[in-house]
C-alpha angles and dihedrals in degrees: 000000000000095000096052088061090055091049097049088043087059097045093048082059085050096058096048088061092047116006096174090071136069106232090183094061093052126087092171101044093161093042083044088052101238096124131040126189090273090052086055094049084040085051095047103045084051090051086047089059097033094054108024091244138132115216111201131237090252096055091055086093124133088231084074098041098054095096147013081249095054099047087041077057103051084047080057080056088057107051090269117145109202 
């Protein structure tokens, strides 16, 4: 249940970037063009506050922004229990 509430709190950041689309419904956010590469450094830098994290330079990769799984796993990364 934990992990819900990560999710949705995640959700609830991404939406702020972007509110026209359902980032729930996507598996692919950056291939269904509802993030570009500024809406990845604008969400860092949110998850950065958010969280009390860092995310490094290296980490700021595609490959970590394509779905609400694979961001939920770079906060992993950072200590962030979701």
């Amino acid at each position: 249940m934990a992990g819900e509430a990560a999710v949705k709190t995640l959700a609830q950041l991404l939406s702020e970037i972007c509110p026209e689309f359902d980032f729930a419904a996507s598996q692919d956010f950056l291939a269904d063009g509802a993030l570009d590469s500024f809406d990845m450094v604008a969400l860092v830098s949110t998850l950065d506050e958010v969280h009390g994290i860092a995310i490094e330079g290296v980490d700021i990769v595609p490959a970590h922004f394509r779905n609400l799984d694979t961001i939920a796993a770079l906060l992993r990364k950072y200590g962030v229990a979701p």
